[in-house]
N, C-alpha and C positions, 0 to 999 in steps of 0.2 A: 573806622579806618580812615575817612579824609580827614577828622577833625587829627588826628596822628601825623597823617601826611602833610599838610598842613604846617607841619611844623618844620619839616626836611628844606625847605627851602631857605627860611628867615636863620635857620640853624649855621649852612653852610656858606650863607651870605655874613655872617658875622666871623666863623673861622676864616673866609679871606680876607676882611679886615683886620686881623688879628696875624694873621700870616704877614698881612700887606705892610702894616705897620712896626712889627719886629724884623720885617725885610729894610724898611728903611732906616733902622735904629743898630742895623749892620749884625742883626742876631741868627745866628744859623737855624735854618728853618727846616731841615733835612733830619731824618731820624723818628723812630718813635717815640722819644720824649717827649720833643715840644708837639708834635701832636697829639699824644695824650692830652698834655696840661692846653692846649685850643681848645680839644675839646671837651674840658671841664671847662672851661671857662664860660665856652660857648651853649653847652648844655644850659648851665646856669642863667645864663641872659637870657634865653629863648622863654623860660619857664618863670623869668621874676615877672608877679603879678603887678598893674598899671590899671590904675582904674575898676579894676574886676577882671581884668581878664590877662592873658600869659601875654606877654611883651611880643609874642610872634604872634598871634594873633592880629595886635593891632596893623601890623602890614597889610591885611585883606583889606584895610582901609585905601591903599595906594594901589591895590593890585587884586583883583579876587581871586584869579589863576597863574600861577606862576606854571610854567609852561615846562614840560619833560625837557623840550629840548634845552631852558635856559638851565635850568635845574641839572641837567645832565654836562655843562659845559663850566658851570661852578663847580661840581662833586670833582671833573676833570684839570681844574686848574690846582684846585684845592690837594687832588693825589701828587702830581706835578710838583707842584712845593715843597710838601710832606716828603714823598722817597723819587724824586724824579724820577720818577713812570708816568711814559707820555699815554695816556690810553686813546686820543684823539690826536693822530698827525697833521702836518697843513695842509694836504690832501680833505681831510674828513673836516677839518675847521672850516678852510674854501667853503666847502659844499653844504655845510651849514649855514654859515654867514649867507648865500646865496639863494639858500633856500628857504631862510627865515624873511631875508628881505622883499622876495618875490611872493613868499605865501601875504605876509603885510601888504604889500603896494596890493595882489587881489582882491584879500578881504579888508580890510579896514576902511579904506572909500567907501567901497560899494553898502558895505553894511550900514556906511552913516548916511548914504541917502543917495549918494551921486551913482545914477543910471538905476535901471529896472529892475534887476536882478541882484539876489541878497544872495551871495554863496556860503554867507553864514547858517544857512539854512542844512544846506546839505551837511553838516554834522552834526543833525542831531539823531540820525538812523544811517542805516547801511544806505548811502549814496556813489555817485560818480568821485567824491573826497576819496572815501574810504579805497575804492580802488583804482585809483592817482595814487594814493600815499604808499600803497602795498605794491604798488607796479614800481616807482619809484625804489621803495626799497628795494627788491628782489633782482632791479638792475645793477643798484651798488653793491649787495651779497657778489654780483657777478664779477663787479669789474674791483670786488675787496678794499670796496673805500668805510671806513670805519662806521660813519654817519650811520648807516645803515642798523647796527646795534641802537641808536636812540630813535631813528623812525620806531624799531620793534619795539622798544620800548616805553614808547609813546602810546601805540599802539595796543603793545598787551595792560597798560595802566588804564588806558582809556576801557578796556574790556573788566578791570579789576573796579573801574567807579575810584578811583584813588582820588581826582580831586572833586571837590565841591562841583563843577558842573559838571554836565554830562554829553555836551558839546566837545568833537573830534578838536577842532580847530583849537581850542585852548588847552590841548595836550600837546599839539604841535608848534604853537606860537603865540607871544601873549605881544603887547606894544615896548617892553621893557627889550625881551628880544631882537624886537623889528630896530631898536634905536641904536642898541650894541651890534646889531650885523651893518648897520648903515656904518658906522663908525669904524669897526672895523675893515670894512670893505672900502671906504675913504681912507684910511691912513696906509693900508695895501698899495692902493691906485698912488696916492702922491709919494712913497718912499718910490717906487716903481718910475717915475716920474721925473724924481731930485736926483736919481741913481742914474740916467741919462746922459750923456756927455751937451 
């Protein structure tokens, strides 16, 4: 099952360059058509062999875990294109981007050495993680901010073994995530900023 899942990621990261790039070739990207023909396209590419192995494969080269939540926010841009259905509003974006940047700035220090305590630790069994992420959640279910649908299913993935480790923390957030929520959350702050009198 991870060597499959595995695949969902480098798949729909290639359908939004293919979306991205008939967007700016002025091609209408709305409809089941051109999403079919993405993703044959895209199917295809994932599975052509390089070396000995399926062309999405070699990604684990740059990344071992692609993370639910970044995986969940491409499948979301990628619907969006496809039949404008937003399934994550700016509400449930915010609190993504926020919550991926603050999970990064926790762990990724500490785990490369700076200070005593490794909290990468706590996701490899039912820890103080596990429920922080599910308290977390069960407040957005309250206050119906969308987010909370890819905590759960981070969540119930990380219970399925879907990817390759079996580490909490890289169903929740990988470095790919952490650089797109900085970014994100920077070009937020300066429109916000230039929009000022």
């Amino acid at each position: 099952m991870q060597l499959g899942f595995s695949f969902i990621f480098p798949f729909l990261l290639i359908m939004a360059l293919l979306q991205g790039g008939a967007g700016l070739l002025g091609r209408d990207l709305c409809g089941w058509r051109p999403t079919l023909i993405f993703v044959l396209i895209a199917a295809l590419v994932v599975v052509i062999p390089v070396g000995g192995l399926p062309l999405a494969r070699w990604m684990i080269s740059f990344n071992a875990n692609f993370s639910i939540s970044l995986t969940a926010i491409l499948f979301c841009k990628i619907t969006e294109n496809s039949f404008g259905v937003k399934l994550l509003d700016k509400n449930a974006l915010l609190t993504c981007w926020v919550f991926s940047l603050t999970a990064g700035v926790i762990l990724y220090p500490m785990a490369l050495g700076l200070g005593r305590f490794d909290p990468y630790q706590a996701g490899w069994s039912f820890s103080w993680l596990f429920v922080v992420v599910c308290g977390v959640t069960i407040l957005l279910l309250i206050i119906k901010n969308r987010f909370a649908v890819v905590l759960m299913a981070a969540i119930l993935a990380y219970n399925l073994h879907l990817l390759e480790s079996t580490n909490l923390w890289d169903y929740l957030v990988d470095p790919f995530m952490v650089v797109v929520s900085f970014i994100a959350l920077s070009s937020r702050l300066l429109r916000k900023l230039s929009s000022r009198p």
